[in-house]
mmCIF file as Biopython writes it, N, C-alpha, C and O atoms, coordinates in Angstrom:
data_model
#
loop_
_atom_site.group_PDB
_atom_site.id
_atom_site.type_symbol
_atom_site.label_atom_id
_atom_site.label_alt_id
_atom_site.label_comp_id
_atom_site.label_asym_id
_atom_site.label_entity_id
_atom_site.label_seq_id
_atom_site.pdbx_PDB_ins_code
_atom_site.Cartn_x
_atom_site.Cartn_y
_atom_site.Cartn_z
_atom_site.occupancy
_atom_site.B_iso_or_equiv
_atom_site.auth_seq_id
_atom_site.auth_asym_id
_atom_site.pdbx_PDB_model_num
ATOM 1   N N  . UNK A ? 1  ? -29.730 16.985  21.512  1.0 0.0 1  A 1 
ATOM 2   C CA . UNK A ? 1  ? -29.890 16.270  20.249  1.0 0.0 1  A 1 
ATOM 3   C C  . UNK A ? 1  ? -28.887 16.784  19.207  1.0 0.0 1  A 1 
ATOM 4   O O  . UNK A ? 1  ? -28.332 16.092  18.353  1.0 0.0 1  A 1 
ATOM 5   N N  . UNK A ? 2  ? -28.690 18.549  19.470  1.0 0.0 2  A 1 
ATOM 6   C CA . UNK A ? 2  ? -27.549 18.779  18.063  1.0 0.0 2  A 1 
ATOM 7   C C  . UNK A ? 2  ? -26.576 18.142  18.512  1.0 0.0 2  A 1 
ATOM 8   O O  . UNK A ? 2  ? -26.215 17.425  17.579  1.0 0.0 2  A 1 
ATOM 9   N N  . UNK A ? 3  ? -25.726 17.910  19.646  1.0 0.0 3  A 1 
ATOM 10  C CA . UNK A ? 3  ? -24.693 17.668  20.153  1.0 0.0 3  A 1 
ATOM 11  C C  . UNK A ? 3  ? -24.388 16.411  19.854  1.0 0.0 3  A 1 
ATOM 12  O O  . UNK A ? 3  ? -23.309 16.204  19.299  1.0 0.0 3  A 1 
ATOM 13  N N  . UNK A ? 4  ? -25.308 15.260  20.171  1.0 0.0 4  A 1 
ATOM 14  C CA . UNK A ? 4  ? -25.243 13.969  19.497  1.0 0.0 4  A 1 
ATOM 15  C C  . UNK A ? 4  ? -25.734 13.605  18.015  1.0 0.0 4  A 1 
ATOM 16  O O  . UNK A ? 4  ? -25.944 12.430  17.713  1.0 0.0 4  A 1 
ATOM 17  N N  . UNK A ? 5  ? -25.961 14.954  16.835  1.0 0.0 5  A 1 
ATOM 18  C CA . UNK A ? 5  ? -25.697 14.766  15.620  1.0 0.0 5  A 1 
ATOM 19  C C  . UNK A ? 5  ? -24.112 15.100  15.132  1.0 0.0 5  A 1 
ATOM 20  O O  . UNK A ? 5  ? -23.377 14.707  14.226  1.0 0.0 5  A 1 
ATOM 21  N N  . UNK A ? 6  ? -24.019 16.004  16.197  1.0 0.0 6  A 1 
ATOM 22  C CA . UNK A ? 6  ? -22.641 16.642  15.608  1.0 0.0 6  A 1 
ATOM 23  C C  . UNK A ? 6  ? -21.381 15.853  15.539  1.0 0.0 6  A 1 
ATOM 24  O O  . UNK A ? 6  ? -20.591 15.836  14.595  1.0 0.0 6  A 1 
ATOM 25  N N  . UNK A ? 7  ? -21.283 15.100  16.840  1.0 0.0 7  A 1 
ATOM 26  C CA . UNK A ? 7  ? -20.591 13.917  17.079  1.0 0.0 7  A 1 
ATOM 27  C C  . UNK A ? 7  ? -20.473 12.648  16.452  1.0 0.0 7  A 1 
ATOM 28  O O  . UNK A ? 7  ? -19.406 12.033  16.457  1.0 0.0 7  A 1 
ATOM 29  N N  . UNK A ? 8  ? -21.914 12.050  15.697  1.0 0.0 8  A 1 
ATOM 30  C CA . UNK A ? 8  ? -22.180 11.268  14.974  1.0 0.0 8  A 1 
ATOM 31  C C  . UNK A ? 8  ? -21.185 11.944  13.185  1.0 0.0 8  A 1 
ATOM 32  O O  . UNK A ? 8  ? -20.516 11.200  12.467  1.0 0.0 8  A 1 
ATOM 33  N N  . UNK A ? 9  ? -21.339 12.940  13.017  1.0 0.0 9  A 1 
ATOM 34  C CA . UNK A ? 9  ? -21.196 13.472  11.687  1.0 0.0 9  A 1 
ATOM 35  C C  . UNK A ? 9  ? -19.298 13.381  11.806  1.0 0.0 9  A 1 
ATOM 36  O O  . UNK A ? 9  ? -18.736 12.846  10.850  1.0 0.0 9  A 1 
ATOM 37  N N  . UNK A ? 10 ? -18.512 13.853  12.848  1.0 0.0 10 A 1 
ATOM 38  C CA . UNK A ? 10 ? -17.254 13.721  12.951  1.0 0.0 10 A 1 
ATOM 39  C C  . UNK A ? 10 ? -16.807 12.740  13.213  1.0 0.0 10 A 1 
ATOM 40  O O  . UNK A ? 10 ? -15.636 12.538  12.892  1.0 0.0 10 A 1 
ATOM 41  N N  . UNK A ? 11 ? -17.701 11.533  14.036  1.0 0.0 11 A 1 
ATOM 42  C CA . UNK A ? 11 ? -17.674 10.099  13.526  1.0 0.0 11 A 1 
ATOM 43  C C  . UNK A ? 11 ? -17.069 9.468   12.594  1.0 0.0 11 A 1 
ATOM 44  O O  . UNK A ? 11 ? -16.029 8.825   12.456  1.0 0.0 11 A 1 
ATOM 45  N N  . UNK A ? 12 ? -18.323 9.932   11.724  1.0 0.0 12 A 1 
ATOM 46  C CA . UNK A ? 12 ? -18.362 9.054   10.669  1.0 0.0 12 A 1 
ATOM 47  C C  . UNK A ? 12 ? -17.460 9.685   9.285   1.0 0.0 12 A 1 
ATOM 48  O O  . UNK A ? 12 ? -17.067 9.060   8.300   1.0 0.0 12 A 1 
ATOM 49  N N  . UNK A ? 13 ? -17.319 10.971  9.574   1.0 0.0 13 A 1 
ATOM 50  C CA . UNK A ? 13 ? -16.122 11.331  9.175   1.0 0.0 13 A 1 
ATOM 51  C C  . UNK A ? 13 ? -14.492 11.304  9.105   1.0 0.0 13 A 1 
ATOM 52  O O  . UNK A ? 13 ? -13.654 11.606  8.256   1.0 0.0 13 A 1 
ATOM 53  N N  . UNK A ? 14 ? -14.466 10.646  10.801  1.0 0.0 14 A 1 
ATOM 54  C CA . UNK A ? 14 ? -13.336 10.158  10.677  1.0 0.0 14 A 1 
ATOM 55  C C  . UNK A ? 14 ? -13.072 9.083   10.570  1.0 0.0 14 A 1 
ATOM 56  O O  . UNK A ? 14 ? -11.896 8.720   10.575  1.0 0.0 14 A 1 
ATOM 57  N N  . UNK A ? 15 ? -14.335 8.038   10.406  1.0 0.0 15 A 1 
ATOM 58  C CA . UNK A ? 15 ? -14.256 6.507   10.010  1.0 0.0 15 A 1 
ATOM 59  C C  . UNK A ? 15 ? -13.785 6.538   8.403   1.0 0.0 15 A 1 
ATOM 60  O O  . UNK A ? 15 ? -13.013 5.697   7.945   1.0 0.0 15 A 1 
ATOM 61  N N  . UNK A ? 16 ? -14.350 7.609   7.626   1.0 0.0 16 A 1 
ATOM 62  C CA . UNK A ? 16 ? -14.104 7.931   6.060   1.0 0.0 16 A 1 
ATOM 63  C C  . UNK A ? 16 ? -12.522 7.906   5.833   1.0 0.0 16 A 1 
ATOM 64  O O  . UNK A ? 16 ? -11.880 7.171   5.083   1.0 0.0 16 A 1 
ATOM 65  N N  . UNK A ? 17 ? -11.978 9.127   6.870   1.0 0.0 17 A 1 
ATOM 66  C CA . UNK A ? 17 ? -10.736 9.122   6.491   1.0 0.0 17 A 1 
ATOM 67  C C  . UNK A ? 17 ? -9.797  8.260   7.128   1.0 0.0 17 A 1 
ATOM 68  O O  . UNK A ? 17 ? -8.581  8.418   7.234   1.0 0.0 17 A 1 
ATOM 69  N N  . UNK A ? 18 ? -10.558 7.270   7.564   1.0 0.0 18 A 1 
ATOM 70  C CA . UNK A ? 18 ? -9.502  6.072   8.508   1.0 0.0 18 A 1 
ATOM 71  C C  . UNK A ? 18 ? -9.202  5.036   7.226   1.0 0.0 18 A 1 
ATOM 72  O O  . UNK A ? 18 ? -8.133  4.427   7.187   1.0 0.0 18 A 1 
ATOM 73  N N  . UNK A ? 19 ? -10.075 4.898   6.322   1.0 0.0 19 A 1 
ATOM 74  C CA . UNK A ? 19 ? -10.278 3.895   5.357   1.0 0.0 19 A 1 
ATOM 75  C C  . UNK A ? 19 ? -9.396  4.381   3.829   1.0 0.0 19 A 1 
ATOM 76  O O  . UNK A ? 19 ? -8.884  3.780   2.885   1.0 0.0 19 A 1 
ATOM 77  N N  . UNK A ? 20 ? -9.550  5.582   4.175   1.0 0.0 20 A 1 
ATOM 78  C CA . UNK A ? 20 ? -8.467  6.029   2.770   1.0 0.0 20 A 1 
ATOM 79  C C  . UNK A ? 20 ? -7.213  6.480   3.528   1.0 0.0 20 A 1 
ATOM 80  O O  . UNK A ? 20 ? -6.454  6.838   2.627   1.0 0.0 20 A 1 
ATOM 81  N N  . UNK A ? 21 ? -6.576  6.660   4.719   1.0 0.0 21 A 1 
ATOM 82  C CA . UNK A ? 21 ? -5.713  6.445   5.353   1.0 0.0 21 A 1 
ATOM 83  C C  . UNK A ? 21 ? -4.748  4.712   4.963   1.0 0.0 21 A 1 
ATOM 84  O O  . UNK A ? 21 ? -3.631  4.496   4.492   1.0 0.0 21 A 1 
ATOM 85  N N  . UNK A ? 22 ? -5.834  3.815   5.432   1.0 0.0 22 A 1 
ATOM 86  C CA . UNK A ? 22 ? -5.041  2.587   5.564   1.0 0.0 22 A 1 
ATOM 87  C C  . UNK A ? 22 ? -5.279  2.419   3.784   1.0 0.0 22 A 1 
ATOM 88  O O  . UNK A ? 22 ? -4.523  1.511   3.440   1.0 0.0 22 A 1 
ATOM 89  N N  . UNK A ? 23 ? -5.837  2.813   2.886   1.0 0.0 23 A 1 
ATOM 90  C CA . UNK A ? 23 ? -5.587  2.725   1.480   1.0 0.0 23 A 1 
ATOM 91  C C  . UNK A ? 23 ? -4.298  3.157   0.765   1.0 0.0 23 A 1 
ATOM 92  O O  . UNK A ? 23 ? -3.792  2.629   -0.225  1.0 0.0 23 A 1 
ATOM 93  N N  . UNK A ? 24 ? -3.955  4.003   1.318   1.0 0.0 24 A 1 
ATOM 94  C CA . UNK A ? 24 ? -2.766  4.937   0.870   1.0 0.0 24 A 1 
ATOM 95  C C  . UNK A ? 24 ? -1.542  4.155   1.606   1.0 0.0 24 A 1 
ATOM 96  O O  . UNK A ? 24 ? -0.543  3.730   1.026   1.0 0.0 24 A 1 
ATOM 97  N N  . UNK A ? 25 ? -1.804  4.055   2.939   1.0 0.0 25 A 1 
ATOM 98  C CA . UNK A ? 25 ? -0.520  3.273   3.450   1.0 0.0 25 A 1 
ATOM 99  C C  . UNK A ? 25 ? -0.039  2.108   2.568   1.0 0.0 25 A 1 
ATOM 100 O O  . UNK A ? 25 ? 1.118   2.075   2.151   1.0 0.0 25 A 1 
ATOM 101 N N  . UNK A ? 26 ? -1.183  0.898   2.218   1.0 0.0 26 A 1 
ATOM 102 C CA . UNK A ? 26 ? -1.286  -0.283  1.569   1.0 0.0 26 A 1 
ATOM 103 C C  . UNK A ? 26 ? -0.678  0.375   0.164   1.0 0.0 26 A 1 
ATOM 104 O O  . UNK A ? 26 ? 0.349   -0.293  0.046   1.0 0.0 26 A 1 
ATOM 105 N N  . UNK A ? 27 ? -0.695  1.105   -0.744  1.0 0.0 27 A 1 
ATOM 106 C CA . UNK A ? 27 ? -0.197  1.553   -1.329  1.0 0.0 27 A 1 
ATOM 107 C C  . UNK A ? 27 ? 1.522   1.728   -1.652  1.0 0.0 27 A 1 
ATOM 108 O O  . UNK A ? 27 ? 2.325   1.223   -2.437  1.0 0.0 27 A 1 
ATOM 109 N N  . UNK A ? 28 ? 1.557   2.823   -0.477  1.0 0.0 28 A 1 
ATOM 110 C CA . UNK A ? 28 ? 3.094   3.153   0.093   1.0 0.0 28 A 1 
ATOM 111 C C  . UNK A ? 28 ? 3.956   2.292   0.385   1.0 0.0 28 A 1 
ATOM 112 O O  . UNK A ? 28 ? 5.175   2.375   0.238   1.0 0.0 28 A 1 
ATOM 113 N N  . UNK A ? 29 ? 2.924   0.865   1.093   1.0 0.0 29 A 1 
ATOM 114 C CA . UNK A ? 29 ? 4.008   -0.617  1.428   1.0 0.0 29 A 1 
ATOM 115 C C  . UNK A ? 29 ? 4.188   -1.104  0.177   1.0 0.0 29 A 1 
ATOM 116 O O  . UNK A ? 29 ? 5.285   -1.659  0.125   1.0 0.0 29 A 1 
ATOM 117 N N  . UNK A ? 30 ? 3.381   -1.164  -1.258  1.0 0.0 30 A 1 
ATOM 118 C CA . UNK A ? 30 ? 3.494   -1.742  -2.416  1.0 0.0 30 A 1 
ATOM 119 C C  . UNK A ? 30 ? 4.378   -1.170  -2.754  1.0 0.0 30 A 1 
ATOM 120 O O  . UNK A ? 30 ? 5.383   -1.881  -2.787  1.0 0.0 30 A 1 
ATOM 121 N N  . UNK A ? 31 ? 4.572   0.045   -3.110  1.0 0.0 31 A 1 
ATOM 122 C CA . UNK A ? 31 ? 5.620   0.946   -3.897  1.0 0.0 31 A 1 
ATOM 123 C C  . UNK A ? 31 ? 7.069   0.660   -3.176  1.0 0.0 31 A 1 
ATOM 124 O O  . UNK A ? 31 ? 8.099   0.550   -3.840  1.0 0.0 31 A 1 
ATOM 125 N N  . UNK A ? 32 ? 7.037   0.559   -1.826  1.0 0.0 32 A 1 
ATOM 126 C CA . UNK A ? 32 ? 8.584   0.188   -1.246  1.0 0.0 32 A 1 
ATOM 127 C C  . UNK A ? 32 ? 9.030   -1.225  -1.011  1.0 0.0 32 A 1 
ATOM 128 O O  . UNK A ? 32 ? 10.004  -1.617  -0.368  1.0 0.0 32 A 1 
ATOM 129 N N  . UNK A ? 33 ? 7.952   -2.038  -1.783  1.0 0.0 33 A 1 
ATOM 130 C CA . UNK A ? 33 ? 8.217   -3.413  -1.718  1.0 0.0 33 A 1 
ATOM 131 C C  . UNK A ? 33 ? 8.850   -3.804  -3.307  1.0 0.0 33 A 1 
ATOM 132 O O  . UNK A ? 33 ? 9.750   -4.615  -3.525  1.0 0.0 33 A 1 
ATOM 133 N N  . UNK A ? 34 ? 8.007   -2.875  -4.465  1.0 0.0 34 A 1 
ATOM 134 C CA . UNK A ? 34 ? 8.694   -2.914  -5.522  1.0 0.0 34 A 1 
ATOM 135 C C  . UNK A ? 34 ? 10.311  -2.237  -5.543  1.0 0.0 34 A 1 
ATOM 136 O O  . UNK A ? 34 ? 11.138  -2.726  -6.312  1.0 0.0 34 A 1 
ATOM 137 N N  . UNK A ? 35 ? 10.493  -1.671  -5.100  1.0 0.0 35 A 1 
ATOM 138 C CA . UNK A ? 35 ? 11.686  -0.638  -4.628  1.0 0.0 35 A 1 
ATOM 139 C C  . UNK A ? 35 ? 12.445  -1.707  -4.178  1.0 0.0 35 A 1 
ATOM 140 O O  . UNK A ? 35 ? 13.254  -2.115  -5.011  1.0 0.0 35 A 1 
ATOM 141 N N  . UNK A ? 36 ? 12.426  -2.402  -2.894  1.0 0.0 36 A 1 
ATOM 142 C CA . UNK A ? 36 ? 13.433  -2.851  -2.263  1.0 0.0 36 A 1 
ATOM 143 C C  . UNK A ? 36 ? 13.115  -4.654  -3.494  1.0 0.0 36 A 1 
ATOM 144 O O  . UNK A ? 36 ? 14.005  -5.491  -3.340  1.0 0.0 36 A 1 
ATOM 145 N N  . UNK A ? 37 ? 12.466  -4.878  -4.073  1.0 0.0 37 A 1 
ATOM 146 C CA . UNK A ? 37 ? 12.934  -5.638  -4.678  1.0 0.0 37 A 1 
ATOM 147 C C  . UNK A ? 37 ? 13.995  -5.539  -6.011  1.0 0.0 37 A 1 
ATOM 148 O O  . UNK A ? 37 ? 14.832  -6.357  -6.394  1.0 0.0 37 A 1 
ATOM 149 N N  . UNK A ? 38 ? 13.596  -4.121  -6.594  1.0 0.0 38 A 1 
ATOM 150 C CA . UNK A ? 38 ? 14.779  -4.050  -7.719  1.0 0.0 38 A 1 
ATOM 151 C C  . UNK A ? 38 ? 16.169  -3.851  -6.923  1.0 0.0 38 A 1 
ATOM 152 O O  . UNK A ? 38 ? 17.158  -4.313  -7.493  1.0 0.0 38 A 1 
ATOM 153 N N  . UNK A ? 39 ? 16.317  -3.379  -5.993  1.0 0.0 39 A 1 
ATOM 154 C CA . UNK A ? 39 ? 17.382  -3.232  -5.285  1.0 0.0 39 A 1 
ATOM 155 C C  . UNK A ? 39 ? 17.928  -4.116  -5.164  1.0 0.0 39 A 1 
ATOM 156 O O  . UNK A ? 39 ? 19.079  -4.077  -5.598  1.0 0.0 39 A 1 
ATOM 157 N N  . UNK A ? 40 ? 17.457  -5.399  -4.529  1.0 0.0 40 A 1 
ATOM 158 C CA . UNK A ? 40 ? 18.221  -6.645  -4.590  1.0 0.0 40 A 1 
ATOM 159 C C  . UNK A ? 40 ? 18.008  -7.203  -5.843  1.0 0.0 40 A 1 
ATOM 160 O O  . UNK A ? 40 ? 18.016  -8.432  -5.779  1.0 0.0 40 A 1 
ATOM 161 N N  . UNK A ? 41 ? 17.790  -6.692  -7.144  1.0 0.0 41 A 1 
ATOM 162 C CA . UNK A ? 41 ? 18.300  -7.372  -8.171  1.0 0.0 41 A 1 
ATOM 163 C C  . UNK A ? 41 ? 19.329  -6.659  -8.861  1.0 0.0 41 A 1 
ATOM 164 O O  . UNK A ? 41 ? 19.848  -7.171  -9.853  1.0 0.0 41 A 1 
ATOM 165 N N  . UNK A ? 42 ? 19.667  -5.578  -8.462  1.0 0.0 42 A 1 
ATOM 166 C CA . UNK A ? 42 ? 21.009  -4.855  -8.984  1.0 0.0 42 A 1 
ATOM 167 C C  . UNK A ? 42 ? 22.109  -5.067  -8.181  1.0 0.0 42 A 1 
ATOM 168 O O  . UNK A ? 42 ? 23.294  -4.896  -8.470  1.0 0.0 42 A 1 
ATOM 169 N N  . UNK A ? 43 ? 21.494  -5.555  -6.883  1.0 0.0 43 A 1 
ATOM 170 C CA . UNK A ? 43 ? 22.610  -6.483  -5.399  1.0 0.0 43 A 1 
ATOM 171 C C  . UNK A ? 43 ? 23.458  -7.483  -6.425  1.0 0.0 43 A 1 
ATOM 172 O O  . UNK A ? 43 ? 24.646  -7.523  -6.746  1.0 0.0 43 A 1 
ATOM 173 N N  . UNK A ? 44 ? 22.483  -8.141  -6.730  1.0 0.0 44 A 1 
ATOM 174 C CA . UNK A ? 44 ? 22.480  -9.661  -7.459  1.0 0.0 44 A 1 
ATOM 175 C C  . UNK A ? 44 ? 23.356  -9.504  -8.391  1.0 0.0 44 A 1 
ATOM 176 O O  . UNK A ? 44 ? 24.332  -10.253 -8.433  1.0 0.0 44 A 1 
ATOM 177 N N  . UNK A ? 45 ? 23.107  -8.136  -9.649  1.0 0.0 45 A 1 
ATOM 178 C CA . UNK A ? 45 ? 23.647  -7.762  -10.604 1.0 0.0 45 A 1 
ATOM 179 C C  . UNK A ? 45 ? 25.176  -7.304  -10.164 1.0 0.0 45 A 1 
ATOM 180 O O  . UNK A ? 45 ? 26.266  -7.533  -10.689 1.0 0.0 45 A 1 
ATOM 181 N N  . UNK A ? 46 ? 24.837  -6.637  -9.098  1.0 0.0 46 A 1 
ATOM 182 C CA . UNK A ? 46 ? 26.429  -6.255  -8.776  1.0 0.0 46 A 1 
ATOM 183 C C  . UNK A ? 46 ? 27.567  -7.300  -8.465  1.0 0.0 46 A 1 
ATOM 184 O O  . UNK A ? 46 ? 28.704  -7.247  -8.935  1.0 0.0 46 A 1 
ATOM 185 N N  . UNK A ? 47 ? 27.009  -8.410  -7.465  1.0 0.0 47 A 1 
ATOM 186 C CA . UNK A ? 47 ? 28.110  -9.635  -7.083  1.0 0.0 47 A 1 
ATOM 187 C C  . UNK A ? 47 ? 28.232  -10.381 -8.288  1.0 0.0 47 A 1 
ATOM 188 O O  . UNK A ? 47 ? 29.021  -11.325 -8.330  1.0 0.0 47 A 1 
ATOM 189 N N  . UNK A ? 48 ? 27.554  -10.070 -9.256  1.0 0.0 48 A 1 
ATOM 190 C CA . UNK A ? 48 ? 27.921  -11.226 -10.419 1.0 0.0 48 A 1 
ATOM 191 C C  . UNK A ? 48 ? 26.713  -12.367 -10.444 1.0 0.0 48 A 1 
ATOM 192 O O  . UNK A ? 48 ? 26.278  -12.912 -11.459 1.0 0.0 48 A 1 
ATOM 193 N N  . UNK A ? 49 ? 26.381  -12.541 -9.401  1.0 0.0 49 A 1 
ATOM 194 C CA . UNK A ? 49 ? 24.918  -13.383 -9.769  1.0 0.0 49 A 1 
ATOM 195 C C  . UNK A ? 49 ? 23.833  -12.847 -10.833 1.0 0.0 49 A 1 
ATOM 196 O O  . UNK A ? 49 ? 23.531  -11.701 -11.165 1.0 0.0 49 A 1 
ATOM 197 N N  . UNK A ? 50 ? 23.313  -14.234 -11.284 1.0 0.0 50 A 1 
ATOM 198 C CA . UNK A ? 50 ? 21.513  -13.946 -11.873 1.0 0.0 50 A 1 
ATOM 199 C C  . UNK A ? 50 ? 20.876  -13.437 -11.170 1.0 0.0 50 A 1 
ATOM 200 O O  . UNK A ? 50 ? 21.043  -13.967 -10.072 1.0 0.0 50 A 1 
ATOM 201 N N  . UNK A ? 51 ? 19.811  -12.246 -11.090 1.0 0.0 51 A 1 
ATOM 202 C CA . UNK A ? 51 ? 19.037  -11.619 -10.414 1.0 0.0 51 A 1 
ATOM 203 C C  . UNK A ? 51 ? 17.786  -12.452 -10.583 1.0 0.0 51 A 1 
ATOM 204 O O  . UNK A ? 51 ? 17.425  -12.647 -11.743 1.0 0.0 51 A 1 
ATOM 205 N N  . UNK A ? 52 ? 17.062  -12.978 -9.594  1.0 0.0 52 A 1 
ATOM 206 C CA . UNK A ? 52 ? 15.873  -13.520 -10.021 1.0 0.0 52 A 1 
ATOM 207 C C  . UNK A ? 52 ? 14.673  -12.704 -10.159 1.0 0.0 52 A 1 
ATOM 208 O O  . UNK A ? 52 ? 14.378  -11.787 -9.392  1.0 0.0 52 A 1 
ATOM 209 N N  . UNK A ? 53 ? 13.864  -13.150 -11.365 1.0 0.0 53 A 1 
ATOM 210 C CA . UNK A ? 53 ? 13.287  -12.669 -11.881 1.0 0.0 53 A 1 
ATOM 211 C C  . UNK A ? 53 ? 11.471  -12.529 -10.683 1.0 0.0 53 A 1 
ATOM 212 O O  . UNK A ? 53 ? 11.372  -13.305 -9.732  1.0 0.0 53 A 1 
ATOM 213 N N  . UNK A ? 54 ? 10.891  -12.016 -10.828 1.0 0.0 54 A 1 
ATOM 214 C CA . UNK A ? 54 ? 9.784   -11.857 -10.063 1.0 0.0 54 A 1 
ATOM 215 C C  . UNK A ? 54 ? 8.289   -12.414 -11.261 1.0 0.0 54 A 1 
ATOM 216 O O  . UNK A ? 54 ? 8.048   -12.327 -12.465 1.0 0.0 54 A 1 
ATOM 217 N N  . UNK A ? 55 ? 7.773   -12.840 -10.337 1.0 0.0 55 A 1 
ATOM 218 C CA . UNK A ? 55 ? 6.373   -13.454 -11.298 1.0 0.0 55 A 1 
ATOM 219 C C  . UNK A ? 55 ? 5.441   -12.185 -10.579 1.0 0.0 55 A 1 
ATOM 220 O O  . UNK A ? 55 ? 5.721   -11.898 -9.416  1.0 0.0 55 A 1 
ATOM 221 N N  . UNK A ? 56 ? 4.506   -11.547 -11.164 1.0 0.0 56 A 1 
ATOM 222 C CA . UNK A ? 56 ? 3.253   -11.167 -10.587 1.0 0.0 56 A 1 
ATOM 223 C C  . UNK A ? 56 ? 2.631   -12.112 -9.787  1.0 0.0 56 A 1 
ATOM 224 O O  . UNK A ? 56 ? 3.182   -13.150 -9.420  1.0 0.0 56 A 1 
ATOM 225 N N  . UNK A ? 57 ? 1.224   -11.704 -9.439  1.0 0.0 57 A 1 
ATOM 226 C CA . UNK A ? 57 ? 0.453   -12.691 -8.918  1.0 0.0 57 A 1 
ATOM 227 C C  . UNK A ? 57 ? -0.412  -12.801 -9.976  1.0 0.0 57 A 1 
ATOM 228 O O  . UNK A ? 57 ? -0.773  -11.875 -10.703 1.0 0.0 57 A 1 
ATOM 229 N N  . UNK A ? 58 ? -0.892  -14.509 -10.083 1.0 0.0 58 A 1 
ATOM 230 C CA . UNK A ? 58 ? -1.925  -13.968 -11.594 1.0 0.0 58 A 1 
ATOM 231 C C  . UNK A ? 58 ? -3.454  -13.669 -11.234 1.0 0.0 58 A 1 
ATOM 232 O O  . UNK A ? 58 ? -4.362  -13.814 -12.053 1.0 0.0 58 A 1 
ATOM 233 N N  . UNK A ? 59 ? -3.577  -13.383 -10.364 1.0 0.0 59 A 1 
ATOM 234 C CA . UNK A ? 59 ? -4.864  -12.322 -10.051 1.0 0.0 59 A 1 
ATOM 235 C C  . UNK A ? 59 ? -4.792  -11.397 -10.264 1.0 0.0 59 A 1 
ATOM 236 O O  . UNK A ? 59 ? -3.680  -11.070 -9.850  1.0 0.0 59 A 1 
ATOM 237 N N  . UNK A ? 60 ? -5.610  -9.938  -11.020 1.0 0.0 60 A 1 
ATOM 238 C CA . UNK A ? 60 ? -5.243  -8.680  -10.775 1.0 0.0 60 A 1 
ATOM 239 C C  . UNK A ? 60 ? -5.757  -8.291  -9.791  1.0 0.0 60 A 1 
ATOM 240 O O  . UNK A ? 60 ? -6.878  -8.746  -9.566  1.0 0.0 60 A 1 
ATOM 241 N N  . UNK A ? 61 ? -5.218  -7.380  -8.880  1.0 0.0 61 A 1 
ATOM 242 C CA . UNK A ? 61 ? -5.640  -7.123  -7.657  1.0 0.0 61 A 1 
ATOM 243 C C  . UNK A ? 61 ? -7.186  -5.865  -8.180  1.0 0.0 61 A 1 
ATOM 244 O O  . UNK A ? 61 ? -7.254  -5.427  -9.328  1.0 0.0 61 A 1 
ATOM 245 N N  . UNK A ? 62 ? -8.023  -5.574  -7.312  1.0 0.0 62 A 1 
ATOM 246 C CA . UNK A ? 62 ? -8.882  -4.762  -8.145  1.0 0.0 62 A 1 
ATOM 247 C C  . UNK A ? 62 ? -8.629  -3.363  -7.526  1.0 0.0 62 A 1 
ATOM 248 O O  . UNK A ? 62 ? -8.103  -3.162  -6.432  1.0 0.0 62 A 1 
ATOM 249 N N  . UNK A ? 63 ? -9.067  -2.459  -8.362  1.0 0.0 63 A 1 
ATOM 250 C CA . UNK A ? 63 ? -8.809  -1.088  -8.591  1.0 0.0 63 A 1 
ATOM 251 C C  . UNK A ? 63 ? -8.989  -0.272  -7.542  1.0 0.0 63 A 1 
ATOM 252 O O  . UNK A ? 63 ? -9.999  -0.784  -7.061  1.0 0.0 63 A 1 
ATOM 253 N N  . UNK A ? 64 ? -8.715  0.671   -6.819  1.0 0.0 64 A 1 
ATOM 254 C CA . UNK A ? 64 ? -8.897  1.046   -5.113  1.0 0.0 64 A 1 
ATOM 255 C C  . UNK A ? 64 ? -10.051 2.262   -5.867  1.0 0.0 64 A 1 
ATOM 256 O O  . UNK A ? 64 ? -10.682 3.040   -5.152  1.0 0.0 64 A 1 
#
C-alpha cells in the first residue's frame, strides 16, 4: 500500500510539473515570435520598404 501511495504522489507530481513545463515553453514560443517579428521589420526597414505594422489580437489572452 506505501508503495502504491508513493508512486501515486510522484505521479501526480510530475503531472504538476508537466503543466508548468508546457506553460513556460508557450511562453518562450511568444517571446521568439515577438523577436522574429521585429526582425523582419528592421529587414523591411533595411531594404527600404514600409515595415508592416502588427495588430494584437483583440482578446486579451488571460493571465497564466
Amino acid at each position: 500500500m506505501r508503495r502504491i501511495l508513493t508512486i501515486g504522489v510522484l505521479m501526480a507530481g510530475m503531472a504538476v510539473a508537466g503543466c508548468e513545463t508546457m506553460q513556460g515553453a508557450g511562453r518562450d514560443m511568444q517571446s521568439a515570435g515577438a523577436l522574429l517579428t521585429d526582425q523582419a521589420a528592421n529587414s523591411q526597414v533595411q531594404m527600404g520598404q514600409a515595415p508592416t505594422t502588427y495588430a494584437p489580437p483583440a482578446v486579451t489572452p488571460q493571465p497564466y
